[in-house]
C-alpha positions in Angstrom: 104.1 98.2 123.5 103.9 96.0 127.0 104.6 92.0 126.2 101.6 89.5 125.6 100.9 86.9 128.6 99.4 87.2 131.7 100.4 90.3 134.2 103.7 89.5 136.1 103.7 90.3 139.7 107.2 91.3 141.2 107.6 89.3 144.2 108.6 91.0 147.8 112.2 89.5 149.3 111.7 90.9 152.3 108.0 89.1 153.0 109.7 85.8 151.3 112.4 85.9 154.2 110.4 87.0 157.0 107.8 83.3 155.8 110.7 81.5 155.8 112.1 82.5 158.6 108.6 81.4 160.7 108.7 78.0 159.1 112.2 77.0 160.3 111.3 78.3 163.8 108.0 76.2 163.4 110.4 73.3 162.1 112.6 73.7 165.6 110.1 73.9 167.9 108.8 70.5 166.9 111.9 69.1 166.5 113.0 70.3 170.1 109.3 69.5 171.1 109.7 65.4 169.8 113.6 65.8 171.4 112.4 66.8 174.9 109.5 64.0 174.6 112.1 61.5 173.2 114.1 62.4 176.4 110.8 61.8 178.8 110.5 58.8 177.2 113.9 57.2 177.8 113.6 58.3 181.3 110.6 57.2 181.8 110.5 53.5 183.4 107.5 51.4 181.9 106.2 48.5 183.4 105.4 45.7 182.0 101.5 46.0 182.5 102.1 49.6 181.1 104.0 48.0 177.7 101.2 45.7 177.4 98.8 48.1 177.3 100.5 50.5 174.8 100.4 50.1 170.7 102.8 48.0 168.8 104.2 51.4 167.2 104.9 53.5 171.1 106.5 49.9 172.2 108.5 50.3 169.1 109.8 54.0 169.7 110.1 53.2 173.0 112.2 50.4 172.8 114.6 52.2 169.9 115.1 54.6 172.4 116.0 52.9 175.0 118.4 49.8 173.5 121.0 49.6 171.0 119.6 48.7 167.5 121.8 45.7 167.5 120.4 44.7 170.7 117.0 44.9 169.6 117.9 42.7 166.2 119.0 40.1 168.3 116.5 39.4 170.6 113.7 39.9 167.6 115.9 37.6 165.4 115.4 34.9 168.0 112.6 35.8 169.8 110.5 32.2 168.7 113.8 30.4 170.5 113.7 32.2 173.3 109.4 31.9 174.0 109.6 28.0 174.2 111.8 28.4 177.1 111.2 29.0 181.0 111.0 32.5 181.8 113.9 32.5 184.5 116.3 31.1 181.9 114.8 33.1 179.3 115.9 36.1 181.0 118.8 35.2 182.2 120.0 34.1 178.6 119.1 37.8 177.2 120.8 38.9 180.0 123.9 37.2 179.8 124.1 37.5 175.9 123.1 41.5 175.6 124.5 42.6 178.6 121.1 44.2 179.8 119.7 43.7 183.4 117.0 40.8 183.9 114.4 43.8 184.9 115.5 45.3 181.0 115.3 41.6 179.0 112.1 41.0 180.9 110.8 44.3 179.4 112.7 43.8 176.2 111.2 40.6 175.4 107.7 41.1 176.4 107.8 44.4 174.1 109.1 42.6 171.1 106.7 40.1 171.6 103.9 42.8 170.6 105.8 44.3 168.2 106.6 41.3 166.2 103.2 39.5 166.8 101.7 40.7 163.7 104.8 39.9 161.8 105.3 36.8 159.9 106.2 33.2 161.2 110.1 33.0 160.6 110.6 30.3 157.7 114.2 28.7 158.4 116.6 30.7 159.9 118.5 33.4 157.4 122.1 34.3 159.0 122.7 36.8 157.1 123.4 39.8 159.1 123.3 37.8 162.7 126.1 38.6 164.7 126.1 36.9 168.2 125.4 33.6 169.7 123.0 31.5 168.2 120.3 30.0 169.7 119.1 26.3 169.1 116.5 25.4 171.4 113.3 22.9 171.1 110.1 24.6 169.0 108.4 23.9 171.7 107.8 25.3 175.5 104.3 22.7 176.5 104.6 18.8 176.1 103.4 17.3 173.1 101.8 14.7 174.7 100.5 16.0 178.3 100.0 19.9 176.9 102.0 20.8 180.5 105.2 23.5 180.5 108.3 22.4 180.0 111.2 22.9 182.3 114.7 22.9 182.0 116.7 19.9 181.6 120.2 20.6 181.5 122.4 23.1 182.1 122.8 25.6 178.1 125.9 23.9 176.5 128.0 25.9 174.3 128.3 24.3 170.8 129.8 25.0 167.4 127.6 26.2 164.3 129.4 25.6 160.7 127.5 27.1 157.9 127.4 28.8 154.7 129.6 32.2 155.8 131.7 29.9 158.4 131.9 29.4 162.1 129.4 30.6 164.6 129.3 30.0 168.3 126.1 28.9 170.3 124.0 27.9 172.6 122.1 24.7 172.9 119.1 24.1 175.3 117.2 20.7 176.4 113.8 20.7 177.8 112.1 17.7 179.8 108.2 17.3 181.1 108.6 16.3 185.1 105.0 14.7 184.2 105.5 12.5 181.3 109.7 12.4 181.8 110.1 12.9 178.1 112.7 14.9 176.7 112.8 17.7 174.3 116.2 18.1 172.6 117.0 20.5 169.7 115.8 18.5 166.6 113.9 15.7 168.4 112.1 14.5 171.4 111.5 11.3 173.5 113.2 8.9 175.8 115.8 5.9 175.9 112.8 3.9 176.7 109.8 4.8 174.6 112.4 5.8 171.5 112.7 9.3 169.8 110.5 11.3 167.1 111.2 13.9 164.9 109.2 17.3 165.3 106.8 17.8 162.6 108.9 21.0 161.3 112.1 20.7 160.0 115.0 22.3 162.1 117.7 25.2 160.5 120.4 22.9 162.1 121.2 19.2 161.7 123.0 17.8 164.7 127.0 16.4 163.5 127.7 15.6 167.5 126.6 17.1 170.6 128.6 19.9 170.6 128.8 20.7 167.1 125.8 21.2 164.7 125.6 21.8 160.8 123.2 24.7 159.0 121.1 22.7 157.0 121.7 24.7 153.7 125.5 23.6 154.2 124.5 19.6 154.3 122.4 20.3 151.1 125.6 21.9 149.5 128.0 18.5 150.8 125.2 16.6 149.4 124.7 17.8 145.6 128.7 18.1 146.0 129.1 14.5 146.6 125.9 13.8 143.8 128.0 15.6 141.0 131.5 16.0 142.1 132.3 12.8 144.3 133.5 14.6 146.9 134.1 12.3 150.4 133.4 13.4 153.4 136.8 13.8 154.5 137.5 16.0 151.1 134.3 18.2 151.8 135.5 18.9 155.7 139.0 19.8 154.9 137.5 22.0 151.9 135.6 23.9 154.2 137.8 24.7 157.0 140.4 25.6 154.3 138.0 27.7 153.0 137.1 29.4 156.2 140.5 29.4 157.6 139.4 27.0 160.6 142.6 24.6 159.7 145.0 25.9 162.7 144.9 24.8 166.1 145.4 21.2 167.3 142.2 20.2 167.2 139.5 20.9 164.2 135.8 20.8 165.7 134.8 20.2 161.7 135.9 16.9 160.4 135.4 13.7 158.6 134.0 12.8 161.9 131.5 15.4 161.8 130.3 15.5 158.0 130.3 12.1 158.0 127.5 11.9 160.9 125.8 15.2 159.8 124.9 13.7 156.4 123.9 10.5 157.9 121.5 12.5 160.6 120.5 14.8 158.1 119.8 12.6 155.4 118.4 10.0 157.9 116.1 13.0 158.4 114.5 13.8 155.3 114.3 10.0 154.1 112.2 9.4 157.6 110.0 12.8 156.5 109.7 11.3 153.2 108.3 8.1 154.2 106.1 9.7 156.9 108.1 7.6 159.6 108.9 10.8 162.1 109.3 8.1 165.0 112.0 6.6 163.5 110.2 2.9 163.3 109.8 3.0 166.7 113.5 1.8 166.8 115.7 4.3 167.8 116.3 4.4 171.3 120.0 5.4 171.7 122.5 7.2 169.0 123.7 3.7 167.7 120.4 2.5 166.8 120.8 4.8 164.0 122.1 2.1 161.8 118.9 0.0 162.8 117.2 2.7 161.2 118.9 2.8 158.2 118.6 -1.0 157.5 114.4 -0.6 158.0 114.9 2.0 155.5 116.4 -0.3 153.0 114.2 -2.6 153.3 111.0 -0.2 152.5 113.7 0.7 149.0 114.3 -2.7 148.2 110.2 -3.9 148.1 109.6 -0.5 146.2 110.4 1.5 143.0 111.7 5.2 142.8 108.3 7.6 142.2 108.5 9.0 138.8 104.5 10.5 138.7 103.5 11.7 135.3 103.9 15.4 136.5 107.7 14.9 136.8 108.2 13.6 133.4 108.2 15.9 130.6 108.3 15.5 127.1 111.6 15.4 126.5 111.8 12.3 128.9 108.8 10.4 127.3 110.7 10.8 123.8 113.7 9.5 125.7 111.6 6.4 126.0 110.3 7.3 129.6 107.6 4.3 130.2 108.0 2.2 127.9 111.7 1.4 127.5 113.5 0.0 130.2 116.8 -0.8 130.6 118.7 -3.4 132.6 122.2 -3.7 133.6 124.9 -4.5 136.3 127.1 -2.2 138.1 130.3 -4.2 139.0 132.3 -1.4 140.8 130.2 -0.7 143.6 131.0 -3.8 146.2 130.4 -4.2 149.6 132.2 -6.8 152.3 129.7 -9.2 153.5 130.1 -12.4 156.3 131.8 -15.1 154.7 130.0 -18.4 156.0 127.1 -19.6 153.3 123.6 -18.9 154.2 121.0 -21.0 152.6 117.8 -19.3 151.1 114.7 -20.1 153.1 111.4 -19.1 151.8 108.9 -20.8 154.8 111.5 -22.9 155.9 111.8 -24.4 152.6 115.1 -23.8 150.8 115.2 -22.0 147.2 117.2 -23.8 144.7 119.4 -22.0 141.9 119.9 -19.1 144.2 123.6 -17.9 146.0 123.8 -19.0 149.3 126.0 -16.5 151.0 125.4 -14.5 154.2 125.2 -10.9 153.0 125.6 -9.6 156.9 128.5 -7.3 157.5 131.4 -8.9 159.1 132.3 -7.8 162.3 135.1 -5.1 162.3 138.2 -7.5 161.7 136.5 -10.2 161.4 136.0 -13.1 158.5 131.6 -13.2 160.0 129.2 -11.1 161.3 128.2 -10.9 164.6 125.5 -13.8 164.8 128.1 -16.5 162.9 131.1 -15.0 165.3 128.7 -16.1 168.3 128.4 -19.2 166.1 131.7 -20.3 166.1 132.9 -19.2 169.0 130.7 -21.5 171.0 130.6 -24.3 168.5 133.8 -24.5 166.8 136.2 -22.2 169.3 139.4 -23.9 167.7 138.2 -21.7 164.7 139.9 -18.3 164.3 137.2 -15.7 163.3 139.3 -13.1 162.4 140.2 -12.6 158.3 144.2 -13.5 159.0 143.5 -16.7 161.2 140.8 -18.1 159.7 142.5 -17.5 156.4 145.6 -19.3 158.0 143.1 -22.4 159.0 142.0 -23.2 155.3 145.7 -23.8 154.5 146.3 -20.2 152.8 149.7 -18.5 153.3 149.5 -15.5 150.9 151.2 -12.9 152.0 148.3 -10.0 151.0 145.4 -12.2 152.9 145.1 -10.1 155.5 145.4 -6.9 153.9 142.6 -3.7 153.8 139.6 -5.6 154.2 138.0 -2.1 152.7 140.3 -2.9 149.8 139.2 -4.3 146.6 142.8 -4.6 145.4 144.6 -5.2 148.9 143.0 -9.0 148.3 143.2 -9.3 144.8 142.1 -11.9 142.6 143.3 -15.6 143.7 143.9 -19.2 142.3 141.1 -20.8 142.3 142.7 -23.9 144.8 143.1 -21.5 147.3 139.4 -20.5 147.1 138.1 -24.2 146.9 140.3 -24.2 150.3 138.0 -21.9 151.9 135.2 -22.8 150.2 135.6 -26.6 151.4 135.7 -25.2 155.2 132.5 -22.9 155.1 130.7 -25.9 153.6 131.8 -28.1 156.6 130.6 -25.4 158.8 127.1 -25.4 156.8 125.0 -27.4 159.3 120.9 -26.7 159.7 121.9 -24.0 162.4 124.2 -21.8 161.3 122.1 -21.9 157.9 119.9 -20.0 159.7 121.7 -17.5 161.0 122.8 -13.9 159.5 120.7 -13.0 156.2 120.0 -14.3 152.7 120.3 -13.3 149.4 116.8 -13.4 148.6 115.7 -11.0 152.2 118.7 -9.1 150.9 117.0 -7.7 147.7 113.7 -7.4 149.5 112.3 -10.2 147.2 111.2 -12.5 150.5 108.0 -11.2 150.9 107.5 -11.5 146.7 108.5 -15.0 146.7 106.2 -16.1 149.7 103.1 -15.0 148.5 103.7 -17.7 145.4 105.9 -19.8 147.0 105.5 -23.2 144.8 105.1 -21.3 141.5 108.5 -19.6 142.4 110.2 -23.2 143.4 109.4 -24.0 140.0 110.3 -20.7 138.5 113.8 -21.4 140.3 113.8 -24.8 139.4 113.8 -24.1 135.4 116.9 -21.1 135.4 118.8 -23.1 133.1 118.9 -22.8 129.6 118.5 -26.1 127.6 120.2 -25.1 124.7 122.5 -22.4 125.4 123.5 -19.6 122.9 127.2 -19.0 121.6 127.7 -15.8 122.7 129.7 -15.7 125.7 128.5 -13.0 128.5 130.8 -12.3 131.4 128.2 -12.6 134.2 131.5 -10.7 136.8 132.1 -14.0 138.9 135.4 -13.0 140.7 137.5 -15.2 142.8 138.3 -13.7 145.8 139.0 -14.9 149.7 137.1 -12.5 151.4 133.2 -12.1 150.5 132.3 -9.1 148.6 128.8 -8.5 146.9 129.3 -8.7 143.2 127.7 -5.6 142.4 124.1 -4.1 141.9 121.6 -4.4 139.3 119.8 -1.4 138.1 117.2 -0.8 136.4 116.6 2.7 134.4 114.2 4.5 132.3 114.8 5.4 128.8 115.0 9.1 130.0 117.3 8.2 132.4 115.7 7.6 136.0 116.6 5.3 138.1 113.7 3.0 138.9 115.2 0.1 140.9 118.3 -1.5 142.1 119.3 -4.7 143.9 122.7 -6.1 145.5 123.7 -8.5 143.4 125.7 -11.4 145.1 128.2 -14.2 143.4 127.6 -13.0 140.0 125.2 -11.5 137.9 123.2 -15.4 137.5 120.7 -15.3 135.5 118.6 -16.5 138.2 119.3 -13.8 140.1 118.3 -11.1 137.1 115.1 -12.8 136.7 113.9 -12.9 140.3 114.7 -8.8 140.6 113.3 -8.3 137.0 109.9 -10.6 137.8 109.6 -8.2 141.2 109.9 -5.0 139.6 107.6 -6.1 136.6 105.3 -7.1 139.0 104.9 -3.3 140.4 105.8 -1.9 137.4 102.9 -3.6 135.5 100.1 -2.8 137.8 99.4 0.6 136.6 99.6 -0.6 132.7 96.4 -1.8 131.2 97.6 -5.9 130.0 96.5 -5.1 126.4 99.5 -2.6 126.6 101.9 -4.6 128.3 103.7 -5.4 124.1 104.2 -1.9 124.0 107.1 -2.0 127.0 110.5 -2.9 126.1 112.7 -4.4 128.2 116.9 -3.7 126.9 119.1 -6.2 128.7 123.3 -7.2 127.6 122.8 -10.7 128.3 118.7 -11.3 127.2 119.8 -13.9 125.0 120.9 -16.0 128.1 118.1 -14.9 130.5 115.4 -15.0 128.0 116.9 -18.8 127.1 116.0 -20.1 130.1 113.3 -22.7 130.5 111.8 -20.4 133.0 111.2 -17.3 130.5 110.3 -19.6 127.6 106.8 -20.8 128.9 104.1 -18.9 131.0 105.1 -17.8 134.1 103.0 -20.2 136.7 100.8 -17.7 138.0 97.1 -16.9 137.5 96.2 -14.6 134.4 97.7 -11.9 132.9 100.3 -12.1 135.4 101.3 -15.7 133.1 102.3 -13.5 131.0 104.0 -11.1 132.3 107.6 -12.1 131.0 106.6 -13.2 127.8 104.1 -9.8 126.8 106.9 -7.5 126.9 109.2 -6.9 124.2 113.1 -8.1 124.7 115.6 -6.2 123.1 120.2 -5.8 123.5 120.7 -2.7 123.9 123.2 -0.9 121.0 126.0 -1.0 122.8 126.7 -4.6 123.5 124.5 -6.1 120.5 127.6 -5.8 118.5 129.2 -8.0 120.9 126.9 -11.1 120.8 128.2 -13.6 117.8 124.9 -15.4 117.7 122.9 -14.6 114.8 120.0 -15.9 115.6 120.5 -13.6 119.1 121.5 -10.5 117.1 118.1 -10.5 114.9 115.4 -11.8 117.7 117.2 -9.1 119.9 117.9 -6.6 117.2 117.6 -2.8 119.3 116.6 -1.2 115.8 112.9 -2.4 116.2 112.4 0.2 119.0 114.0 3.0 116.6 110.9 2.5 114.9 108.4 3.3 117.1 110.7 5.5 119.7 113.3 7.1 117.2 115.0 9.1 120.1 114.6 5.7 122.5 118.3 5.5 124.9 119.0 2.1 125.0 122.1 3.7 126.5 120.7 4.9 129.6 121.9 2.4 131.8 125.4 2.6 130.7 125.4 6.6 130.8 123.6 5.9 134.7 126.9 4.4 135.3 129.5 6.3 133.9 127.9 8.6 136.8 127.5 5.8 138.9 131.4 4.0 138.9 132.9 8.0 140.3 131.4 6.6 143.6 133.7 3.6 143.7 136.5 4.9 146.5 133.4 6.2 148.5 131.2 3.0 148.8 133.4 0.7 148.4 134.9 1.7 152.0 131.2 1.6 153.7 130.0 -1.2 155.9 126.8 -2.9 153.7 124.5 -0.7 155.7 126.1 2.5 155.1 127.0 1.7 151.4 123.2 0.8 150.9 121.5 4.2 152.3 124.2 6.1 150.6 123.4 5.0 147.6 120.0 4.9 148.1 120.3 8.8 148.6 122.2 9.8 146.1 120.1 8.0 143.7 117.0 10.0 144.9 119.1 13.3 144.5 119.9 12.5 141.1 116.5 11.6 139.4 115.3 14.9 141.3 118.3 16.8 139.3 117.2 14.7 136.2 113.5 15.9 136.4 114.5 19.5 136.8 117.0 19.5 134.0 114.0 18.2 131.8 111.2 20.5 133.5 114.0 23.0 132.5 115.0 22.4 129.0 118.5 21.1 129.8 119.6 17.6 129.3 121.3 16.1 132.3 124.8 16.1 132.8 126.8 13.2 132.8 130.5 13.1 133.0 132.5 11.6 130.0 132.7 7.9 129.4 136.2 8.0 128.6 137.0 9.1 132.2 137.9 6.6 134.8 
């Protein structure tokens, strides 16, 4: 009996060969068919009217044929650099870096130019995979202010790229407009005499000197180094060229030098981008007005407060205490050297009373003054040394460690207070109406000038009454230091209960509590805008020593300007934070300021915030405390910007922010 199913056919071998056999034969002629026309084509010689006439995918094939693939990544890879620049030294670039002829990179470029014209806009500049020379040229090839062509400025200058995977070489090109005489340089354009602008896009490279530039993703990595490791310039170069082996030969094109100024430029950068100022303040004209730059910067920081919008702060912030609990406290450690002679505080040429009169202008390198009270001297008093050792000397001091470090904290030390009534009793001899007038004050130092002038009598008055009639026995170190040469005494800061940073001011003598009270009336008064007044008891304001600035005569009464702003001071809730409550003996200071009252209505409230800021804070004390003012100002400045954006995203991200221990040092 036959098997069920269907009927099985038995299948012929010799039909199965003889189909296969045709289809191979089919499968060789085309392939030797596509061969010979592959041959054609390499052999063929295109025109450049004929490759613009052809489609994208024949350009393509013809083109793979024709160059090596790596050829053809390389001019594609930087094909945007090399269409900003004149077609002669266009050419002759591809030409010198591929090795082709200027008839091939003319047809090589003008081919990749169709082929990649429907790609995407390159976003930064990925190095991965790049071999060769890189190419940093302006992202422009017509004048941003006439529309005309742009034609070669200088001669290419070889220049040294450091990045992420190491050391590259390349090739830097400047452009000029013959009609308008500006100049187009790599990350910026303009002239010595109208100034210089930043491009509206960003650049892959930040410039560290003229010969040597920086990959921008290699700044970012120095700069959350430095945010949460400390790490010095000098300790991120030497790092690095460890790291990449770059430490032998005599000279290292990578150094302290060069990540020093590359963080400066770079950061410069994305401060000015951040404030909308891409023409630098109209200021910078030449590579050392930089500085100038920098100082206009600080003087935008010191008016403002640090943006913390309600879509940065999460929940975990608010229950941290996140607007409505404030606290306030001074950071000792971070010092800068300022000009020794005594400025007066001049608010409309009337002086301010209660106030330090110092001259917070950096001295002149290995000097005792800045520059404007060294010009001083030296044409009124010329017998008067100006330098740290002689003028020292002149007051009658002989200490052996006068003269030391003047970058030193320690290399002074802390001295007998005869020997600084010695210098003290020359600087107020030199005091006259001009040179009281000269450098910068304490008040135009923590940007509260402008503040002061607009209630100018109301402040005198304010000044007038920071004394406290009846003064509380707890005793608060307020940091006054004896020492010869002038350093800041610190800064004040100012943080959220969730732990960012909102403001911070040099603080200069001591922490007075005039001083506190000026900075904390400012910041109230921006602070305090966006709150509705009837809301104004629900902030609380944690400070170590309230009980001696909320004793003055000045905080005890309505402030004297018009309403709500009267009551400003007096609406918002004082409290000790927990730390140092325990150290105030006063009991009647201890209950009025008792920190348990905001427990109740905040129970996860950080009065500790400022305290864990500066645990953080103190790790930059080596770094800062070597800067000139202007350079210890944006650098901290910076870093506290980098480190509220690392607080949001901890909090955006579940995580609470990391702080190092407090029983580090």
């Amino acid at each position: 009996m036959p098997p069920k199913g269907r009927k099985r056919t038995r299948v012929d071998a010799a039909s199965l060969v003889e189909e296969l056999r045709r289809e191979v034969d089919s499968s060789v002629a085309a392939e030797d068919a596509l061969v010979g026309a592959f041959r054609v084509m390499c052999s063929t010689k295109l025109t450049l009217d004929g490759v613009r006439n052809l489609p994208p995918k024949v350009i393509s094939v013809h083109l793979s044929a024709k160059f090596e693939g790596e050829v053809i990544s390389y001019v594609s890879f930087f094909l945007e650099d090399l269409r900003v620049l004149p077609v002669s030294v266009r050419l002759a670039t591809i030409s010198k870096l591929t090795g082709v002829s200027a008839e091939e990179a003319s047809l090589l470029f003008e081919g990749l130019a169709i082929v990649n014209k429907s790609l995407p806009v390159r976003n930064g500049m990925d190095l991965a995979g790049i071999s060769g020379t890189l190419l940093l040229s302006p992202p422009t090839a017509t004048c941003l202010l006439c529309s005309s062509p742009l034609a070669l400025h200088n001669k290419p200058c070889d220049v040294t790229v450091h990045g992420l995977r190491g050391k590259a070489v390349g090739l830097k090109f400047s452009l000029r407009c013959e009609h308008c005489r500006i100049n187009y340089n790599y990350d910026r354009y303009g002239d010595k005499t109208r100034g210089w602008s930043l491009y509206t896009e960003c650049r892959p490279f930040v410039e560290a000197s003229d010969v040597c530039f920086i990959e921008r993703k290699l700044l970012d990595f120095q700069c959350a180094l430095a945010n949460h490791s400390w790490v010095s310039f000098s300790g991120f170069s030497t790092a690095y060229n460890e790291a990449f082996g770059l430490l032998a030969g005599e000279e290292v094109d990578y150094g302290e030098k060069q990540a020093a100024s590359s963080f400066w430029n770079g950061e410069l950068e994305a401060e000015l981008r951040e404030l909308g100022k891409l023409d630098f303040f109209g200021l910078m004209k030449k590579n050392e007005d930089r500085e100038k730059v920098m100082e206009e910067v600080d003087k935008v920081r010191a008016k403002s407060v640090y943006s913390h919008s309600p879509a940065d702060c999460s929940d975990a912030c608010k229950a941290r205490g996140c607007g409505r609990l404030w606290v306030v406290d001074g950071q000792w450690k971070l010092m800068f050297a300022h000009c020794m002679m005594q400025r007066k505080n001049f608010v409309r040429g009337l002086p301010l009373l209660n106030y330090p009169n110092v001259c917070t202008n950096s001295p002149k390198f290995g000097k005792a003054f800045c520059d404007e009270h060294v010009a001083y001297l030296n044409d009124k008093n010329p017998n008067i040394p100006t330098d740290i050792r002689g003028f020292l000397t002149y007051c009658g001091i002989e200490h052996g460690r006068a003269a030391g470090d003047e970058n030193s904290e320690a290399s002074l030390g802390e001295l007998l207070d005869r020997d600084v009534s010695k210098v003290d009793n020359v600087l107020s001899s030199l005091g006259n109406d001009e040179a009281s007038h000269l450098g910068n004050s304490a008040v135009v130092a923590q940007g509260n000038s402008e503040f002061i002038e607009e209630q100018q009598e109301a402040f005198n008055t304010v000044l007038d009454d920071c004394i406290e009639p009846q003064p509380t026995t707890c005793n608060k170190d307020t940091g006054s230091k004896q020492r010869l040469q002038k350093w800041s005494r610190g800064h004040l800061f100012i943080v959220r209960g969730g732990g960012i940073i909102d403001k911070w001011s040099p603080l200069f003598k001591s922490e007075s509590p005039s001083q506190v009270f000026v900075i904390i009336l400012s910041w109230l008064f921006v602070i305090l805008k966006s709150i509705n007044p009837a809301n104004w008891a629900n902030i609380f304001v944690a400070y170590d020593n309230m009980c001696h600035l909320d004793g003055m005569k000045a905080a005890k009464k309505p402030l004297p300007w018009p309403s709500p702003w009267d009551a400003a001071w007096t609406s918002v809730r004082k409290i000790i934070d927990s730390l140092h409550i325990t150290n105030h003996k006063d009991k009647s200071c201890r209950e009025k300021y008792d920190p348990s009252v905001l427990k109740e209505e905040l129970p996860d409230g950080n009065t500790m915030a400022a305290e864990q800021t500066f645990v953080w804070l103190s790790r930059f004390k080596n770094i800062l405390c070597a800067m000139p003012k202007v350079h210890h100002l944006f650098y901290l400045h910076r870093m506290v910007k980098r480190r509220n954006q690392y607080t949001i995203q901890c909090y955006k991200n579940g995580k609470k922010p990391l702080l190092p221990k407090a029983r580090s040092n």
